[in-house]
PyMOL Python script that loads the backbone (N, CA, C, O; Angstrom):
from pymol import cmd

cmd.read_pdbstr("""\
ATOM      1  N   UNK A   1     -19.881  34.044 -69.933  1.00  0.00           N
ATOM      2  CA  UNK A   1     -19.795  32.622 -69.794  1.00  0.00           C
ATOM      3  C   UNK A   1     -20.829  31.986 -70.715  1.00  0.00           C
ATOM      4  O   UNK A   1     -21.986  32.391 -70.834  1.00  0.00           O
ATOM      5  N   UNK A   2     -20.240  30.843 -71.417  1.00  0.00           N
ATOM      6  CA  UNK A   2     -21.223  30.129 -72.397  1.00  0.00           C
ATOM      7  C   UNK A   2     -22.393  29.398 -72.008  1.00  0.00           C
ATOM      8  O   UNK A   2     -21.414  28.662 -71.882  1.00  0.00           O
ATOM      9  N   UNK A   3     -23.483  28.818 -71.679  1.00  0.00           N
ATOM     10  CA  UNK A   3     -24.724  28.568 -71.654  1.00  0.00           C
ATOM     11  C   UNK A   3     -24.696  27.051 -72.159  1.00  0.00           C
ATOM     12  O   UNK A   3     -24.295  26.895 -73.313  1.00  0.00           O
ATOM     13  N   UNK A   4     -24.926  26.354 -71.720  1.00  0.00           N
ATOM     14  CA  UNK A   4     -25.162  24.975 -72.400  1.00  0.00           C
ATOM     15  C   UNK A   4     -26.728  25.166 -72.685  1.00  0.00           C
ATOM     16  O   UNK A   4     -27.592  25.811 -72.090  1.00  0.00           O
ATOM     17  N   UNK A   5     -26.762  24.228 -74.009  1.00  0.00           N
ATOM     18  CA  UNK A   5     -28.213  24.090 -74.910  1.00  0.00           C
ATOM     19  C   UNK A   5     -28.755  22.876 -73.492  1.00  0.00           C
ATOM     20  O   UNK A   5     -28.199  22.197 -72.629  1.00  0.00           O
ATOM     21  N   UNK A   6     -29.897  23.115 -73.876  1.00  0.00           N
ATOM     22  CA  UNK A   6     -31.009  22.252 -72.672  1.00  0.00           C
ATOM     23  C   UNK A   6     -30.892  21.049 -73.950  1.00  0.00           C
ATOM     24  O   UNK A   6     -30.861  21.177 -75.174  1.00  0.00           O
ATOM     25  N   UNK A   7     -30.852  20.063 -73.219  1.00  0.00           N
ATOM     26  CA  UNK A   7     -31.137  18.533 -73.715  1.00  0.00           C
ATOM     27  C   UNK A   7     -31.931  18.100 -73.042  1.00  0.00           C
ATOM     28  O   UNK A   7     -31.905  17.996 -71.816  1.00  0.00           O
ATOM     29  N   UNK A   8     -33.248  17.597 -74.241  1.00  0.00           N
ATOM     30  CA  UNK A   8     -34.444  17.160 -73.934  1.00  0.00           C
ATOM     31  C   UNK A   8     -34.373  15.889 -73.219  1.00  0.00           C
ATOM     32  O   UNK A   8     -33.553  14.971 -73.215  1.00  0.00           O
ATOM     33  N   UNK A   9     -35.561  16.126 -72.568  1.00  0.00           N
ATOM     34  CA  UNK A   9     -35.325  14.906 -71.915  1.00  0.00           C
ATOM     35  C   UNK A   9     -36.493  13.740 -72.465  1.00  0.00           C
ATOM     36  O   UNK A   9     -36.373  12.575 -72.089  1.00  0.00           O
ATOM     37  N   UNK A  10     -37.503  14.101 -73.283  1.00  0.00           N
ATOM     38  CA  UNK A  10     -37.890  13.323 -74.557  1.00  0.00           C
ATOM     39  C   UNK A  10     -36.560  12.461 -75.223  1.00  0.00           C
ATOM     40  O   UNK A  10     -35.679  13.015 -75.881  1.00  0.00           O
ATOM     41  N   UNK A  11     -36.606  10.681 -74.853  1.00  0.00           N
ATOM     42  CA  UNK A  11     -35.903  10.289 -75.669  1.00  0.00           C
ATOM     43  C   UNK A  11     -36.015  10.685 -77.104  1.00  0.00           C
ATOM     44  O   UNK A  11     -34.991  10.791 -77.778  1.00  0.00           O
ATOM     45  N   UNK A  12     -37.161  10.904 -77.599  1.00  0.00           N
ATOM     46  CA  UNK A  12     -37.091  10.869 -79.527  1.00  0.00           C
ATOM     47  C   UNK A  12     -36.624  12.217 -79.833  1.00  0.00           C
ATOM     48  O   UNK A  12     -35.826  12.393 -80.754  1.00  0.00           O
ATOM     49  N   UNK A  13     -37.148  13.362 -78.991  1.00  0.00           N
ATOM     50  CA  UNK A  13     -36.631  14.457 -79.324  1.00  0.00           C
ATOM     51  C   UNK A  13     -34.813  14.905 -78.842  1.00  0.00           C
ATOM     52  O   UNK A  13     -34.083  15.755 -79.352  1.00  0.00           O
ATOM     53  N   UNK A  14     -34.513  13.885 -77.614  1.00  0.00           N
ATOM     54  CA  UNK A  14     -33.047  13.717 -77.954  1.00  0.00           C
ATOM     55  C   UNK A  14     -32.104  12.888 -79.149  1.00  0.00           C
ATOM     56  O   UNK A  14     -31.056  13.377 -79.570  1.00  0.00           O
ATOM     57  N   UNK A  15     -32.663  11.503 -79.647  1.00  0.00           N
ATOM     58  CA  UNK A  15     -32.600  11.562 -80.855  1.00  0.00           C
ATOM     59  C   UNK A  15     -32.693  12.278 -81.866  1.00  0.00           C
ATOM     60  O   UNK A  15     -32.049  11.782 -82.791  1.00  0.00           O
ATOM     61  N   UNK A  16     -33.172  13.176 -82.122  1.00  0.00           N
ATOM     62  CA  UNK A  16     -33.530  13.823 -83.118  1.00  0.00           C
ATOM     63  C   UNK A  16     -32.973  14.992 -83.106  1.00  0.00           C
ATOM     64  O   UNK A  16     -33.086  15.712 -84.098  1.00  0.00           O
ATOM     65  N   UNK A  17     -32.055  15.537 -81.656  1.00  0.00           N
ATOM     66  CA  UNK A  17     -31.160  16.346 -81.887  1.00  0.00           C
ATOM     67  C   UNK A  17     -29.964  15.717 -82.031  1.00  0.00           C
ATOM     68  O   UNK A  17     -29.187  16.153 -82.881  1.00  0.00           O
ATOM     69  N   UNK A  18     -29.702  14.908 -81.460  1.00  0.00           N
ATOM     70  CA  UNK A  18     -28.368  14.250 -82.398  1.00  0.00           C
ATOM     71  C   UNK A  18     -28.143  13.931 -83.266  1.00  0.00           C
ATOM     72  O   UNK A  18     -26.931  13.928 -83.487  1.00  0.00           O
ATOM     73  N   UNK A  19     -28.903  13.512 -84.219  1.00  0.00           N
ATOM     74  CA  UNK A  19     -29.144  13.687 -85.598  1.00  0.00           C
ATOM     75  C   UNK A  19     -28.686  15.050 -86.061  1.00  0.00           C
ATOM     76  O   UNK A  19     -27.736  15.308 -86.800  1.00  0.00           O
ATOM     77  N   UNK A  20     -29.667  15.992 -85.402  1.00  0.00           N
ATOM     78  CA  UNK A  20     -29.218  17.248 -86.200  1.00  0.00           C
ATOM     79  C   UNK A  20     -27.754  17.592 -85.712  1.00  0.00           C
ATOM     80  O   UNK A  20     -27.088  17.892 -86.703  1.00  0.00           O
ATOM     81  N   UNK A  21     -27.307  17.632 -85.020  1.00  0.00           N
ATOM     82  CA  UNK A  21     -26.240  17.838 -84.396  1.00  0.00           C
ATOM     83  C   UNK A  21     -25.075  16.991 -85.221  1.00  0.00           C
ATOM     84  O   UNK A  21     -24.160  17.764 -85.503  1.00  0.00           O
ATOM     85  N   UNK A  22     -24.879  15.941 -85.590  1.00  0.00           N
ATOM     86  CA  UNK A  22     -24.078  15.246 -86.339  1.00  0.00           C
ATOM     87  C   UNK A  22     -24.493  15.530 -87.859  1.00  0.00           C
ATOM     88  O   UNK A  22     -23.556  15.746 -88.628  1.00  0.00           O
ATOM     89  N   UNK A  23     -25.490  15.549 -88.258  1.00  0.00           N
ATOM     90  CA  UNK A  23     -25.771  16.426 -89.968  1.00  0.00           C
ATOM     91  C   UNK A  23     -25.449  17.756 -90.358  1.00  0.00           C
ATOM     92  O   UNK A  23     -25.168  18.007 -91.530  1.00  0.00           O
ATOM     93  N   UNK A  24     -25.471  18.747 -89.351  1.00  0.00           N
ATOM     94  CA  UNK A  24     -25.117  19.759 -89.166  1.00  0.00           C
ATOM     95  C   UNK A  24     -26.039  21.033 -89.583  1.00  0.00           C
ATOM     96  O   UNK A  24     -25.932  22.174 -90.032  1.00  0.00           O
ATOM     97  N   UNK A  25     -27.412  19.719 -88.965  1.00  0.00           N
ATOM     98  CA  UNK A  25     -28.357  20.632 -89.375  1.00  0.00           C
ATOM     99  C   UNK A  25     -29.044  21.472 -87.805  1.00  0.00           C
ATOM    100  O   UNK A  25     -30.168  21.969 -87.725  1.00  0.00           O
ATOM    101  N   UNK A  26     -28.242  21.437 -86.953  1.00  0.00           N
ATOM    102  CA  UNK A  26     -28.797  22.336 -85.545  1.00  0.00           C
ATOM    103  C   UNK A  26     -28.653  23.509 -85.846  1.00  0.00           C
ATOM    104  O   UNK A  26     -27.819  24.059 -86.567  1.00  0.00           O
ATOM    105  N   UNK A  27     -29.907  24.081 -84.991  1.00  0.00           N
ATOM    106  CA  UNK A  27     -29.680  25.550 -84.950  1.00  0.00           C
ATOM    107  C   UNK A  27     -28.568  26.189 -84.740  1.00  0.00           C
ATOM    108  O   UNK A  27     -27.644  25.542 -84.246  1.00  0.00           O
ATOM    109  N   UNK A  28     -28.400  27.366 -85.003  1.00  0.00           N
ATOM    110  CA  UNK A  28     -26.840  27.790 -84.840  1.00  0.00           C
ATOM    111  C   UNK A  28     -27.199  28.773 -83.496  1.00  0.00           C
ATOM    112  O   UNK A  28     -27.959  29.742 -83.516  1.00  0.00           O
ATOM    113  N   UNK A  29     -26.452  28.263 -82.337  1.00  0.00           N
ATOM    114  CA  UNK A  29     -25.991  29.048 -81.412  1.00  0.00           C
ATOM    115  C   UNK A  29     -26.177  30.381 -81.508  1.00  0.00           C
ATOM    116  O   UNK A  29     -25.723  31.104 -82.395  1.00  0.00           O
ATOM    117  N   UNK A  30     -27.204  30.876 -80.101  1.00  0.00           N
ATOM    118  CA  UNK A  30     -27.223  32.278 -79.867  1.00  0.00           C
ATOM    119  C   UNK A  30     -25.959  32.965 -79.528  1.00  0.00           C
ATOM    120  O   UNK A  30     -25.173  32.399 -78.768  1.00  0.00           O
ATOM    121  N   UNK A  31     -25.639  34.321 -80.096  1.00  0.00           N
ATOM    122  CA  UNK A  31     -24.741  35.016 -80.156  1.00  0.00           C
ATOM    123  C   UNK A  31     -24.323  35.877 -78.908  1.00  0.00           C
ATOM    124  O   UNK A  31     -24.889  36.953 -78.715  1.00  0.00           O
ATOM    125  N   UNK A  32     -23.449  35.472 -78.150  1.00  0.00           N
ATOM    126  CA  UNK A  32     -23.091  36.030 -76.753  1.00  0.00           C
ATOM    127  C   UNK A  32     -22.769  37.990 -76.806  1.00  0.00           C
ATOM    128  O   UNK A  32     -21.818  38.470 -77.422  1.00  0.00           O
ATOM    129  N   UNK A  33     -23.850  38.876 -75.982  1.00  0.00           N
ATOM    130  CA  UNK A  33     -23.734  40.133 -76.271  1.00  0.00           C
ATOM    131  C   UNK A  33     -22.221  41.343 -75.770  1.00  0.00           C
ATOM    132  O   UNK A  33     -21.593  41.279 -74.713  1.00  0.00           O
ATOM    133  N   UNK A  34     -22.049  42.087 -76.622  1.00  0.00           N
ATOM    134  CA  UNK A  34     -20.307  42.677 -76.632  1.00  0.00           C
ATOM    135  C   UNK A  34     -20.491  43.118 -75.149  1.00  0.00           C
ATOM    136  O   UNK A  34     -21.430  43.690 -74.595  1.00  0.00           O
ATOM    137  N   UNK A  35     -19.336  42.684 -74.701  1.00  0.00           N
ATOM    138  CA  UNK A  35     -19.244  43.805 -73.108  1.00  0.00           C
ATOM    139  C   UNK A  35     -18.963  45.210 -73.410  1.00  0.00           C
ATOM    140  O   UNK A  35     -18.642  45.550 -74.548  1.00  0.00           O
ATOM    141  N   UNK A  36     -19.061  45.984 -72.508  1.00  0.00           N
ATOM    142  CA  UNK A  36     -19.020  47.593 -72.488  1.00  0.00           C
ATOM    143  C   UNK A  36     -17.314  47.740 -72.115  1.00  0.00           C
ATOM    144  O   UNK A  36     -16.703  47.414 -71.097  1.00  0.00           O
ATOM    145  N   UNK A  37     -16.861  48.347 -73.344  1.00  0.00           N
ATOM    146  CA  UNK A  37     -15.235  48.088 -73.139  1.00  0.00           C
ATOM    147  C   UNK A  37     -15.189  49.140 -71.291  1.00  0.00           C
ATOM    148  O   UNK A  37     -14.743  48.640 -70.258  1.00  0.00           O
ATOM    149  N   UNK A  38     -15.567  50.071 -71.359  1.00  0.00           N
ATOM    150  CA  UNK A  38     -15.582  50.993 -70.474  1.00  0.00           C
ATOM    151  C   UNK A  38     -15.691  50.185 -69.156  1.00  0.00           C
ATOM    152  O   UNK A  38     -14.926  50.551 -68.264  1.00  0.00           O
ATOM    153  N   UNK A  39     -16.420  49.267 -68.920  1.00  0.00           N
ATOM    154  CA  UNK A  39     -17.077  49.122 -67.334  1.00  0.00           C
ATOM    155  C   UNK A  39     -15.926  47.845 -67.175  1.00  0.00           C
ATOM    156  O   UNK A  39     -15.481  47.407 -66.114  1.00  0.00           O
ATOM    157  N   UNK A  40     -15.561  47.353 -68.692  1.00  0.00           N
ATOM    158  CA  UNK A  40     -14.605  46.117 -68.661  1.00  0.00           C
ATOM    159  C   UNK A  40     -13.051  46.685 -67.876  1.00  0.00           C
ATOM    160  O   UNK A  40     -12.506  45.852 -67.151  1.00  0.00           O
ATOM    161  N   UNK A  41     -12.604  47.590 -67.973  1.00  0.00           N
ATOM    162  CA  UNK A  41     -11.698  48.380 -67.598  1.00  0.00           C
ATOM    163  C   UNK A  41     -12.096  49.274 -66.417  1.00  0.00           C
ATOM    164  O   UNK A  41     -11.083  49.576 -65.786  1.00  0.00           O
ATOM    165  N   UNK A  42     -13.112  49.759 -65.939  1.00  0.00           N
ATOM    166  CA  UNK A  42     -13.315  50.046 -64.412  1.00  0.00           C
ATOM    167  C   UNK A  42     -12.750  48.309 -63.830  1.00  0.00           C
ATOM    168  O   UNK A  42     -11.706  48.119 -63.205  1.00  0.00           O
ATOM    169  N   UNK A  43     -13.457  47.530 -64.119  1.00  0.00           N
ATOM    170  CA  UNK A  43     -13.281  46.004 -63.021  1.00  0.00           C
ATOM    171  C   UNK A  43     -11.842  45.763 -62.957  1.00  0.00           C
ATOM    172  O   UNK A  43     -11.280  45.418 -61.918  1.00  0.00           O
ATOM    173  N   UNK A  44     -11.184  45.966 -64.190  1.00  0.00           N
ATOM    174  CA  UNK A  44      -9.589  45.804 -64.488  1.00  0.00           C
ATOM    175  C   UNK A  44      -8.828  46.573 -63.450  1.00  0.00           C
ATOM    176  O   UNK A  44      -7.928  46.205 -62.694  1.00  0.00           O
ATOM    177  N   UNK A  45      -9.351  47.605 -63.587  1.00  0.00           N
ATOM    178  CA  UNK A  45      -8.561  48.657 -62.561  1.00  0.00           C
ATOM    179  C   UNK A  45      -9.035  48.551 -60.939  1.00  0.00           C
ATOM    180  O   UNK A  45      -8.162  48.656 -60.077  1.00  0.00           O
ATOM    181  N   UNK A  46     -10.120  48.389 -60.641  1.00  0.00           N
ATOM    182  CA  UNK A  46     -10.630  47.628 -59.232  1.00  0.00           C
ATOM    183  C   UNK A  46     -10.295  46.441 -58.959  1.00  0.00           C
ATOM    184  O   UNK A  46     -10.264  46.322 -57.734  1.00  0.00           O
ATOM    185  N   UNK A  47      -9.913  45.097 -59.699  1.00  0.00           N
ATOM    186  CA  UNK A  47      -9.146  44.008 -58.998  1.00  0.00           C
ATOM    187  C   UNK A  47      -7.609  44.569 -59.198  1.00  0.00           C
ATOM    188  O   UNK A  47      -6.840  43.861 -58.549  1.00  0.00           O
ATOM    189  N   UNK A  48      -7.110  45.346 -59.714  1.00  0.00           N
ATOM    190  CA  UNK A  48      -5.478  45.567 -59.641  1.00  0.00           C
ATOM    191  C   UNK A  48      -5.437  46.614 -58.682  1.00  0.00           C
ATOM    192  O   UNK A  48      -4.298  46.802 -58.255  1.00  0.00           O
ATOM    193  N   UNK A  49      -6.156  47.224 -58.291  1.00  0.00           N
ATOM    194  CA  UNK A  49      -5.828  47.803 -57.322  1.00  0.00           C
ATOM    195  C   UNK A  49      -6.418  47.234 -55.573  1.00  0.00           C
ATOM    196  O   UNK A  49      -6.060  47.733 -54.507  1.00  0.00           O
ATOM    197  N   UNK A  50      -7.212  46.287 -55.731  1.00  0.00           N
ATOM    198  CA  UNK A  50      -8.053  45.933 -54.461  1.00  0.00           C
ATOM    199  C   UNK A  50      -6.935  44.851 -53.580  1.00  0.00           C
ATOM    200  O   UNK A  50      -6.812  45.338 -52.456  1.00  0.00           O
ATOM    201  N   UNK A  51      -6.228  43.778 -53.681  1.00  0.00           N
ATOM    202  CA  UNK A  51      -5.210  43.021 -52.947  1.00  0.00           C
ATOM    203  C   UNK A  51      -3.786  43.554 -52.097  1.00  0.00           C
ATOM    204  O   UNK A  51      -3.123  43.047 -51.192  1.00  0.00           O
ATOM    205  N   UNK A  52      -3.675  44.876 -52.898  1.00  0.00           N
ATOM    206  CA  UNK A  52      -2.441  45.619 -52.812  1.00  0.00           C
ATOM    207  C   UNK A  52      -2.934  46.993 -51.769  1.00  0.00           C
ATOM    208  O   UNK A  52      -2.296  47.553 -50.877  1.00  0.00           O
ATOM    209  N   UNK A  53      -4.026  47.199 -52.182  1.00  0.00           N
ATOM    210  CA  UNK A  53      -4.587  48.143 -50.739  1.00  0.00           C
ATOM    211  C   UNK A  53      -5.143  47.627 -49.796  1.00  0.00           C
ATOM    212  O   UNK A  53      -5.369  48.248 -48.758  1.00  0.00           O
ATOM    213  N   UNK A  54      -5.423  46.555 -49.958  1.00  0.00           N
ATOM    214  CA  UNK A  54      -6.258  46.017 -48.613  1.00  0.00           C
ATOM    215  C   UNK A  54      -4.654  45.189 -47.461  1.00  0.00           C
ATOM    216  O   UNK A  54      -4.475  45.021 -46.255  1.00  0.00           O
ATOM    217  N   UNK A  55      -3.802  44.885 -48.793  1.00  0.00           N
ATOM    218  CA  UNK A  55      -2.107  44.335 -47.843  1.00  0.00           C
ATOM    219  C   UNK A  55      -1.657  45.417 -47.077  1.00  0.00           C
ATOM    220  O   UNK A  55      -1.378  45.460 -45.879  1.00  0.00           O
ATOM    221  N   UNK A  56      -1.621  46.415 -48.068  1.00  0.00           N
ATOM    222  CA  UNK A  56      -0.824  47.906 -47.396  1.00  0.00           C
ATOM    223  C   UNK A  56      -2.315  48.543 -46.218  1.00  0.00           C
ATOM    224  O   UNK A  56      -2.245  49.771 -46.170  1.00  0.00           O
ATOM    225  N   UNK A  57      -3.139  48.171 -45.626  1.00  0.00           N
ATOM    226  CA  UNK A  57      -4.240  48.451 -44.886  1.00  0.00           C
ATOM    227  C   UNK A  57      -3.859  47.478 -43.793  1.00  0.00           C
ATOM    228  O   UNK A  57      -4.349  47.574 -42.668  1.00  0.00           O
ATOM    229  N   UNK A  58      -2.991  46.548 -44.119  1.00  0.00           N
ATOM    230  CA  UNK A  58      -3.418  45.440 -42.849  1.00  0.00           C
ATOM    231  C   UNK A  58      -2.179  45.322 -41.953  1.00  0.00           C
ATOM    232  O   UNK A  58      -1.198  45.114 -42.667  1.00  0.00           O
ATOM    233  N   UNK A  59      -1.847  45.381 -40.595  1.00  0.00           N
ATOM    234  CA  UNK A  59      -0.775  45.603 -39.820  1.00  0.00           C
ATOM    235  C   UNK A  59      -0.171  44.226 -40.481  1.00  0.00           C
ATOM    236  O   UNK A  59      -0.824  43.428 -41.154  1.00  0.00           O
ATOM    237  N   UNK A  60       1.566  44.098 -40.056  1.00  0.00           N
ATOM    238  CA  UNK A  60       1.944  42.463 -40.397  1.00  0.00           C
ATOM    239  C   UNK A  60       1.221  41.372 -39.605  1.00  0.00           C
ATOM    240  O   UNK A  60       0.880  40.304 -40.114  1.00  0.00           O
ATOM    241  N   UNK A  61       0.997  41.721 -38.260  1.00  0.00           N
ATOM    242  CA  UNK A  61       0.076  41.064 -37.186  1.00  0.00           C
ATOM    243  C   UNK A  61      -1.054  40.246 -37.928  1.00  0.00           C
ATOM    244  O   UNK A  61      -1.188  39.038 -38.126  1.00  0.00           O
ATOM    245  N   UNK A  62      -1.961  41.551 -38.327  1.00  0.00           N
ATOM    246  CA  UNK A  62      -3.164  40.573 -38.629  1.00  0.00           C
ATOM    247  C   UNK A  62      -2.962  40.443 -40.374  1.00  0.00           C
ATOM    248  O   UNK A  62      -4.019  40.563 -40.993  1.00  0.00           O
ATOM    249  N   UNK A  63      -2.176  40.296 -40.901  1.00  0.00           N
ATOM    250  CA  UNK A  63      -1.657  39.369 -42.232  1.00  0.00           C
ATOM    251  C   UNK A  63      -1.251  38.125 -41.741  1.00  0.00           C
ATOM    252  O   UNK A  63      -1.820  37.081 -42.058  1.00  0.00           O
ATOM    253  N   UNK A  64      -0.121  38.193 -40.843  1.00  0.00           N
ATOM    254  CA  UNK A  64       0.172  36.932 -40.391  1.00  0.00           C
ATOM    255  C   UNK A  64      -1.152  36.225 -39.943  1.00  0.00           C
ATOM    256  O   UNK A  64      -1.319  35.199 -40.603  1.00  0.00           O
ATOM    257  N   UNK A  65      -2.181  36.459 -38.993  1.00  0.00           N
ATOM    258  CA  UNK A  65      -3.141  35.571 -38.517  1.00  0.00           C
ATOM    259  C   UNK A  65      -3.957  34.883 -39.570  1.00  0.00           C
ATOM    260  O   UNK A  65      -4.379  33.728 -39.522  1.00  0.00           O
ATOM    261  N   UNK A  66      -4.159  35.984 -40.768  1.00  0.00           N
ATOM    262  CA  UNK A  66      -5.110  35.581 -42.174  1.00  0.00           C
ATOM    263  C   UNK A  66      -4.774  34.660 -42.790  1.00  0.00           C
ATOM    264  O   UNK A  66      -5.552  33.829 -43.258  1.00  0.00           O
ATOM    265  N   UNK A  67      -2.658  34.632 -42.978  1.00  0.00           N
ATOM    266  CA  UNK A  67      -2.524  33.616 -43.491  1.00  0.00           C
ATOM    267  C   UNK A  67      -2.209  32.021 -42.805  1.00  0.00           C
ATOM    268  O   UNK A  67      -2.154  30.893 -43.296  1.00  0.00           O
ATOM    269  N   UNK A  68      -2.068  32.473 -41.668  1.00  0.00           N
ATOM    270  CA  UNK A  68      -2.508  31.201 -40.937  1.00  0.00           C
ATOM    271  C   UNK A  68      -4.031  30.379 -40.623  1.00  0.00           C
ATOM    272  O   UNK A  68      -4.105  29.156 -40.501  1.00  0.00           O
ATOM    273  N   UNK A  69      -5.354  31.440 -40.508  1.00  0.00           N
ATOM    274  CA  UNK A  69      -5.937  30.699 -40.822  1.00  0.00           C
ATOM    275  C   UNK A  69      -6.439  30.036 -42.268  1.00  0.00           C
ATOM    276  O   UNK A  69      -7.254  29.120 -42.368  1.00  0.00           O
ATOM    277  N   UNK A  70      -5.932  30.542 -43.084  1.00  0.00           N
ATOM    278  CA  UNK A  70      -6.130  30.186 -44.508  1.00  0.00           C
ATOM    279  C   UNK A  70      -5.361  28.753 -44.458  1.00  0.00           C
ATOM    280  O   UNK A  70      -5.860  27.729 -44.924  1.00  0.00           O
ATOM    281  N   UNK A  71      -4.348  28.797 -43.965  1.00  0.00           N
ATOM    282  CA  UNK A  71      -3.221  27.659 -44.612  1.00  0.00           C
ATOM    283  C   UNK A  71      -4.095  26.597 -43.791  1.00  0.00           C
ATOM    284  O   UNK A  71      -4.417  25.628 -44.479  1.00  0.00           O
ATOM    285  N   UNK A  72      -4.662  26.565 -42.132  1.00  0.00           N
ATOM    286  CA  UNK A  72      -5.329  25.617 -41.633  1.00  0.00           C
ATOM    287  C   UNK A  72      -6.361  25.168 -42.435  1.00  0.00           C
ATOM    288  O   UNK A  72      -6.429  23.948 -42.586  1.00  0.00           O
ATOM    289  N   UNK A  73      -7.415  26.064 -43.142  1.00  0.00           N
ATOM    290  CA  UNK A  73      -8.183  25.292 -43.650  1.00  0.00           C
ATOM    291  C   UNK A  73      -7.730  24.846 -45.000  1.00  0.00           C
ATOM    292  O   UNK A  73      -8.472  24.180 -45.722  1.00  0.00           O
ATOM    293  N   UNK A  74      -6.541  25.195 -45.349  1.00  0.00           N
ATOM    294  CA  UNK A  74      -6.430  24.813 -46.788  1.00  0.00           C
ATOM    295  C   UNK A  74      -5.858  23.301 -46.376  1.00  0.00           C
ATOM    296  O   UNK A  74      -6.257  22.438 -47.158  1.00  0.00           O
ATOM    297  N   UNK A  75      -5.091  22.863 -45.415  1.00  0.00           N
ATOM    298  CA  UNK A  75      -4.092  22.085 -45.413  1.00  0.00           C
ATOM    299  C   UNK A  75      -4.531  21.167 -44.155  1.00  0.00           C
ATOM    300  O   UNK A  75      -3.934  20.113 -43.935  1.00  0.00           O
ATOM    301  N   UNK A  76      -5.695  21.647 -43.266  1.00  0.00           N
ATOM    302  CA  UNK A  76      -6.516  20.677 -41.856  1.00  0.00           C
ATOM    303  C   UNK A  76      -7.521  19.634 -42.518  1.00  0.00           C
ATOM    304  O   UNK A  76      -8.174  19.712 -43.559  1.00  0.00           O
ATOM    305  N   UNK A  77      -7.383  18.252 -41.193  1.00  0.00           N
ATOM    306  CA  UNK A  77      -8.194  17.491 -41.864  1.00  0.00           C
ATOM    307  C   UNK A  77      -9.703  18.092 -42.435  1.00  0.00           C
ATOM    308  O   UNK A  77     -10.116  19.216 -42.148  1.00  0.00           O
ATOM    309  N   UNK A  78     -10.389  17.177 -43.243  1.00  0.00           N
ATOM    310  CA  UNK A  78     -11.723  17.633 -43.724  1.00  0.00           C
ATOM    311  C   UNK A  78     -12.602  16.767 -42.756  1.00  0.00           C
ATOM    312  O   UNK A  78     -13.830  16.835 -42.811  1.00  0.00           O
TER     313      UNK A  78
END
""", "prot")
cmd.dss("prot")
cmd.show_as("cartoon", "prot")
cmd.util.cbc("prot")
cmd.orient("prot")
């Protein structure tokens, strides 16, 4: 996930990055580091397999109750 730059809270030194920022003289953005293809593909394979074993784990009984209380709070007053 990308990082927003801190904006000063010095009016002149926020001036003075907008300046650079419209001249195109700002620093150039730190470079976000490579993920580990490997651990990227363990997580791949643990959310595709985690919804589908935990359904086939759960009687219809208590599926039905889960999705009833879900739908109450999705859909009950606030």
């Amino acid at each position: 996930m990308l990082k927003r730059s801190k904006i000063p809270r010095d009016i002149n030194q926020l001036a003075k990055m907008v300046v650079d920022m419209s001249t195109g003289n700002a620093p150039p953005e730190p470079e976000q580091a490579a993920k580990n293809p490997a651990a990227v593909a363990l997580g791949k394979l643990g959310g595709a397999k985690g919804g589908a074993a935990r359904a086939k784990s759960l009687s219809a009984s208590k599926r039905k109750a889960i999705a009833k209380l879900a739908a109450a709070k999705r859909w009950g007053k606030k």
